[in-house]
C-alpha positions as CSV (number, residue, x, y, z in Angstrom):
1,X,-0.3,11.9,-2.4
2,X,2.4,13.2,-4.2
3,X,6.1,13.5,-2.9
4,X,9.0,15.1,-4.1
5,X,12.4,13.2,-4.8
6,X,13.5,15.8,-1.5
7,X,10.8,14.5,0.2
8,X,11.8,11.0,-0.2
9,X,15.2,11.5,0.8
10,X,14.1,13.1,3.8
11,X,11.8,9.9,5.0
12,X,14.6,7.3,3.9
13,X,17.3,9.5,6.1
14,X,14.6,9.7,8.7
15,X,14.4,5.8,9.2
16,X,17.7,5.4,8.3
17,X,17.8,3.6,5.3
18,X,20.4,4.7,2.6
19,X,19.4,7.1,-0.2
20,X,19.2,5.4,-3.6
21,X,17.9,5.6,-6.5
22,X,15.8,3.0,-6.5
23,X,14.4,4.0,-3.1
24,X,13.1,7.2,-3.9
25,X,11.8,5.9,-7.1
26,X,10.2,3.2,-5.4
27,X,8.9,5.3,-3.0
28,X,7.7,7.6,-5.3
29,X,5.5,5.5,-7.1
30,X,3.9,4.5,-4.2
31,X,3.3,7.5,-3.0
32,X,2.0,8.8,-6.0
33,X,-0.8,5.4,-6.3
34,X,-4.6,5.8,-5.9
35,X,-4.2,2.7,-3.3
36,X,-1.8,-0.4,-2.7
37,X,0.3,-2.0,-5.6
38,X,1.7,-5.3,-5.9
39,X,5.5,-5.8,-6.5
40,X,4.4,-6.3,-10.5
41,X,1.8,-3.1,-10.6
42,X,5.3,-1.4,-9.0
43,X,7.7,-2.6,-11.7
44,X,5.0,-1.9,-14.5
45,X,4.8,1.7,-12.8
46,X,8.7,2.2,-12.7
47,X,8.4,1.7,-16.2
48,X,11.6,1.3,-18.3
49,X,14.7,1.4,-15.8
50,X,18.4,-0.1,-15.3
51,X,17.4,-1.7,-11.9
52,X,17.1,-5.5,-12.1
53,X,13.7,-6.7,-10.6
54,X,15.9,-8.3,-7.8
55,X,16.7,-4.7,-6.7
56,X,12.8,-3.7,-6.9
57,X,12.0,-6.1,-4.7
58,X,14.6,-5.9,-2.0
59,X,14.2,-2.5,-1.8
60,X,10.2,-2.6,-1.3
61,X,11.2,-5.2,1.7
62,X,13.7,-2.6,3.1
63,X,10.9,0.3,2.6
64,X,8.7,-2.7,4.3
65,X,11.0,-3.0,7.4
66,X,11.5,0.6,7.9
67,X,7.7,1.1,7.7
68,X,7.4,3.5,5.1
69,X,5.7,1.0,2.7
70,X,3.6,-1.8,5.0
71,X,2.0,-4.4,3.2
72,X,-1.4,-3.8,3.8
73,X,-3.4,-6.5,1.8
74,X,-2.2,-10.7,1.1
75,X,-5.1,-11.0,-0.9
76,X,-4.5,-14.1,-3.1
77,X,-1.7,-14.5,-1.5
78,X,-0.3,-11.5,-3.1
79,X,1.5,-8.8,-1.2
80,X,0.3,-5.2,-1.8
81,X,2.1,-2.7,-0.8
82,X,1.4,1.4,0.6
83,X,2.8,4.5,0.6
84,X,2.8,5.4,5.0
85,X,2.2,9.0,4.1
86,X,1.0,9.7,7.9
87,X,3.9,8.8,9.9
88,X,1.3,8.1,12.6
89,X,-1.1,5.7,10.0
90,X,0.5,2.5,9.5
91,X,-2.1,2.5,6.4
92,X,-4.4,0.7,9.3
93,X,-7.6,0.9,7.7
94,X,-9.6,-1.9,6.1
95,X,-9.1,-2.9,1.9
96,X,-11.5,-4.1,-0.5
97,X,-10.5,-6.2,-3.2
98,X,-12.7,-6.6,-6.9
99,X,-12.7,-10.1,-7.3
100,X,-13.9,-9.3,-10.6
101,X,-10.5,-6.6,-12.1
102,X,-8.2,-6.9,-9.2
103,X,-8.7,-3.2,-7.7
104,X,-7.3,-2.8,-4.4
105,X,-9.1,0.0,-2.8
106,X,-8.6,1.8,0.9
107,X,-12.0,2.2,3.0
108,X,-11.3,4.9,5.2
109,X,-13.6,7.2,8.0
110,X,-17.2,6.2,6.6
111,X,-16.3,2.2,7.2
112,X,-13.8,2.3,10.4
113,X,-16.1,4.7,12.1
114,X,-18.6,2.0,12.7
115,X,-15.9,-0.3,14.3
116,X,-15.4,1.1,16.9
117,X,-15.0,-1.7,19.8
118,X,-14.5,-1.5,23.1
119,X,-13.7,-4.8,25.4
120,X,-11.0,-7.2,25.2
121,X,-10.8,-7.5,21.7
122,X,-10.0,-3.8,21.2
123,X,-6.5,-3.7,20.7
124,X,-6.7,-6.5,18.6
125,X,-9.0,-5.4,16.4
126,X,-7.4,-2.2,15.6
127,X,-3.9,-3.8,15.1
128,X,-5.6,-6.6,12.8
129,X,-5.6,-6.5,8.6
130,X,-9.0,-6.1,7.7
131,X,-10.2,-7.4,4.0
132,X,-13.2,-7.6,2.0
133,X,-13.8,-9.2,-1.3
134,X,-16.5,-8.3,-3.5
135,X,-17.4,-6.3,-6.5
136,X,-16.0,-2.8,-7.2
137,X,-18.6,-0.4,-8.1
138,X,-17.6,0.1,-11.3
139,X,-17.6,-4.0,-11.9
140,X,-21.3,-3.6,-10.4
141,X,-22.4,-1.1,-12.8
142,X,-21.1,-3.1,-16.0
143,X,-23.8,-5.2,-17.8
144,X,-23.5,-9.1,-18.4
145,X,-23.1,-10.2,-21.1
């Protein structure tokens, strides 16, 4: 999902975080990712800038705290952060992680649909950060050597 540097603005002004620069670019970057990024994948996307990685970082925890970037995977004790393109979403959906190249990947309907739970647990289960580990597909597909 792709926003524009307008865009950006808007949802930073909306949750009332200052505009920066390193905001919207931050937020950009995220936006524009396949799924969730660590701080590193983040700095490697921002590419060549005049921000300090100090300023990266503090800004993805303010993004963090205003919820427009949740951390939606600790996987090897690595946060891994995503763009909350649905204000409503939270980016509540489960996460699978290659233990084989390190792709974070967001399950969505075909996976959740079969979680539905009713019962005391419910609530719980919907608020909770669900992870698998495994082999991508593509790591699958690859012969050994």
């Amino acid at each position: 999902m792709r926003i524009t540097k307008d865009e950006a603005r808007q949802r930073l002004r909306e949750t009332g975080l200052r505009v920066t620069a390193p905001r919207v670019a931050v937020l950009a970057v995220l936006a524009e990712a396949e799924g969730p990024l660590s701080f590193t994948q983040v700095l490697d996307r921002l590419g060549d800038v005049d921000w300090d990685q100090a300023t990266i970082y503090r800004n993805l925890v303010k993004l963090r705290e205003a919820g427009l970037a949740p951390v939606i995977s600790r996987m090897d004790g690595m946060d891994r952060y995503a763009f909350a393109g649905d204000r409503n979403d939270g980016h509540q959906h489960p996460h699978f992680l290659c233990e084989d190249c390190g792709r974070v990947a967001c399950l969505k309907d075909e996976f959740t649909e079969s979680l539905a739970v009713d019962g005391p647990w419910a609530e719980s289960i919907r608020g909770a950060m669900m992870q698998l580990l495994g082999f991508c597909p593509d790591c699958l597909v690859q012969p050994s050597v």
